[in-house]
C-alpha positions, 0 to 999 in steps of 0.5 A, spaced: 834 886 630 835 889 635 835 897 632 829 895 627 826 893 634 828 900 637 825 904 631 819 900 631 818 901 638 819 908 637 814 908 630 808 905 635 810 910 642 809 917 637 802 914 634 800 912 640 802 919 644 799 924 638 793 920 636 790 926 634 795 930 630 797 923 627 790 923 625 789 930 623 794 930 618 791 923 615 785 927 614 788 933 611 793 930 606 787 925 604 784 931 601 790 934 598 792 928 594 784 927 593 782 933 590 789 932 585 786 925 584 780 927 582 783 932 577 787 927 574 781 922 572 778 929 569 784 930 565 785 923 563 778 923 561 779 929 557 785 927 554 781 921 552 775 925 549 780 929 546 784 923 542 777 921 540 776 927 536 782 928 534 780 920 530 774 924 526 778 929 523 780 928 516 783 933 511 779 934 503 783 936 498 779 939 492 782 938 484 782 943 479 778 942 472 784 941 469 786 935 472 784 929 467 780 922 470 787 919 468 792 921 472 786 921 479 790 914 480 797 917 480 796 923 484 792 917 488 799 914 489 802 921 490 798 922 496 798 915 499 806 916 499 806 922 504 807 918 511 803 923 515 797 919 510 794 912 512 789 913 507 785 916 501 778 916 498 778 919 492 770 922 491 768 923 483 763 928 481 757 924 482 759 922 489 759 929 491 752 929 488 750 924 492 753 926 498 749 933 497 744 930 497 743 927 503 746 931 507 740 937 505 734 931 503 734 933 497 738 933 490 739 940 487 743 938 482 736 935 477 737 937 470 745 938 472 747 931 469 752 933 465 755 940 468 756 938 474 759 944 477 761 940 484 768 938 485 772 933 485 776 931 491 781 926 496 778 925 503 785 924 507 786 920 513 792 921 517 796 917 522 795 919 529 801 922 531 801 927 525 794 929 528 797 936 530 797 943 528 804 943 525 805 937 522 798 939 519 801 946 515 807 941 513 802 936 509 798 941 507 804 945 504 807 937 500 799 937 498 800 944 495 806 942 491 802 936 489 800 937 481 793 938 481 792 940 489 787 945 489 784 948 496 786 945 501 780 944 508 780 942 515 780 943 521 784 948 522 781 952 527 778 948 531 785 944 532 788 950 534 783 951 540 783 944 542 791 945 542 791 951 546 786 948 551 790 942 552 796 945 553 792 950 559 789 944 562 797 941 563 800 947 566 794 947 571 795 940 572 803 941 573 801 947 578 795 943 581 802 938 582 806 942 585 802 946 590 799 939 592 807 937 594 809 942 597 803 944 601 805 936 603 812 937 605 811 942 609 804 940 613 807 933 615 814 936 616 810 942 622 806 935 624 813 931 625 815 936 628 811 938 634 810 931 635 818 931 635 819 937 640 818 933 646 824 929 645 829 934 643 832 933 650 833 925 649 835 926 642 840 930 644 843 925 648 843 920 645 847 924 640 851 925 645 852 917 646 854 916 640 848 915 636 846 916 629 843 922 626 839 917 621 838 912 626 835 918 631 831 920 625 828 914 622 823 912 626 819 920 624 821 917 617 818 911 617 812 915 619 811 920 614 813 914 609 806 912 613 802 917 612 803 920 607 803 913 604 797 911 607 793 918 605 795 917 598 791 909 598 787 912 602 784 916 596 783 912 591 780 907 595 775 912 595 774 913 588 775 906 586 769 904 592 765 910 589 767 908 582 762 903 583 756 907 586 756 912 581 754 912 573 755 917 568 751 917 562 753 922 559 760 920 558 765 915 561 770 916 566 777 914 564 781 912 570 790 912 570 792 904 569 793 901 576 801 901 575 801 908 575 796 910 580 801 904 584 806 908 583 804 915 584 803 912 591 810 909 592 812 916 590 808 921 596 809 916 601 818 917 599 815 924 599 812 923 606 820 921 608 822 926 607 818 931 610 819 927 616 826 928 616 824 936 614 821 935 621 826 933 626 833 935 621 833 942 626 832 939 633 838 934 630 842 939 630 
């Protein structure tokens, strides 16, 4: 008890001696950790946004003339046996008229009743996790050796981009990350630091008494576990107040689970440990 007292003692001498560099580095590690907090609501969203794209998109497989109307129920099964396929509408000729038709206003095929010229087709749905560039290409391959598979559509294109897109957002958000972490070890570490450089004369003696290199610098630990703590809970307070002050029409914003923003938490303030071990490690020497 006696120790804990000691090191609590010292915690509460070091904020009360440097108010302001305490303060100072509350302030600055709270707009780090806000800026990257907001870039991940950004990209949660749009992850969100993305998936539910994803969702729309659907594959067209167009028959042959040769392909008689009887074997559209074996194909049917054929198809529907592929696991990348959740399901599969048949579209016959005169679905596909009537599909035309409202999509222009207007039927262009009057007096074509017997030599309908458009095509039949499979409209596929596909599970979600085969909802990528690769997995597609193979299931159009299967689909291509499948007898009476013509032309194959999607949106192959658009999938690309989107893909590529994705994939520059998640190494800004890695990049954004790791800048954050680093720009948080070595500020706290330089605050802890000068609050800490009076006392090389006292360490020292301490050290030379028989104290513990861990028990001298547990309580700048136990700070930077603080204000990095604090700072990071600090932030999403801000957004969840704001949260409720601001309203998007045009869209929703998605916001990370609380376990995980919990965790997030815990995570820099063991960051903020350790730039407080960072700080005063040299004057333990």
């Amino acid at each position: 008890m006696t120790r804990i007292a000691r090191v609590l003692t010292e915690l509460a001498r070091n904020l009360r001696r440097y108010p302001g560099t305490a303060l100072g580095s509350l302030l600055s590690l709270l707009l780090l950790f806000l800026l990257f907090d907001l870039f991940w609501i950004a990209s949660v969203t749009s992850d969100r946004f993305y998936r539910d794209l994803l969702s729309e998109i659907r594959m067209e497989v167009f028959l042959d003339e040769g392909v008689a109307d009887s074997s559209i129920t074996g194909l049917s099964r054929s198809i529907m046996s592929l696991e990348e396929v959740s399901a599969a509408d048949y579209v016959s000729k005169e679905s596909a008229r009537d599909e035309l038709a409202r999509l222009v206003g207007i039927d262009l095929l009057v007096g074509y009743d017997s030599a309908n010229p458009l095509p039949r087709s499979f409209v596929l749905t596909i599970e979600p996790m085969y909802l990528n560039t690769q997995d597609m290409a193979t299931l159009e391959t299967e689909l291509a050796r499948l007898t009476g598979s013509g032309e194959i559509q999607y949106s192959r294109h658009w999938l690309e981009k989107a893909e590529t897109t994705r994939s520059l957002i998640l190494r800004i958000g890695l990049a954004l990350g790791a800048l954050i972490i680093l720009t948080t070890l070595i500020s706290s570490a330089n605050n802890i630091r000068l609050m800490a450089r009076t006392k090389a004369v006292g360490f020292r003696q301490m050290l030379l008494l028989g104290a513990g290199r861990l028990f001298i610098a547990f309580p700048f630990v136990l700070e930077g576990f603080l204000l990095a703590g604090l700072s990071a809970a600090a932030g999403w307070a801000l957004i969840f107040y704001g949260r409720g002050k601001v309203v998007f029409t045009q869209f929703e914003l998605v916001f990370p689970a609380g376990d995980e923003v919990v965790i997030y938490c815990l995570i820099i303030a063991l960051l903020g440990s350790l730039s407080g071990y960072l700080g005063v490690r040299k004057l333990l020497k």
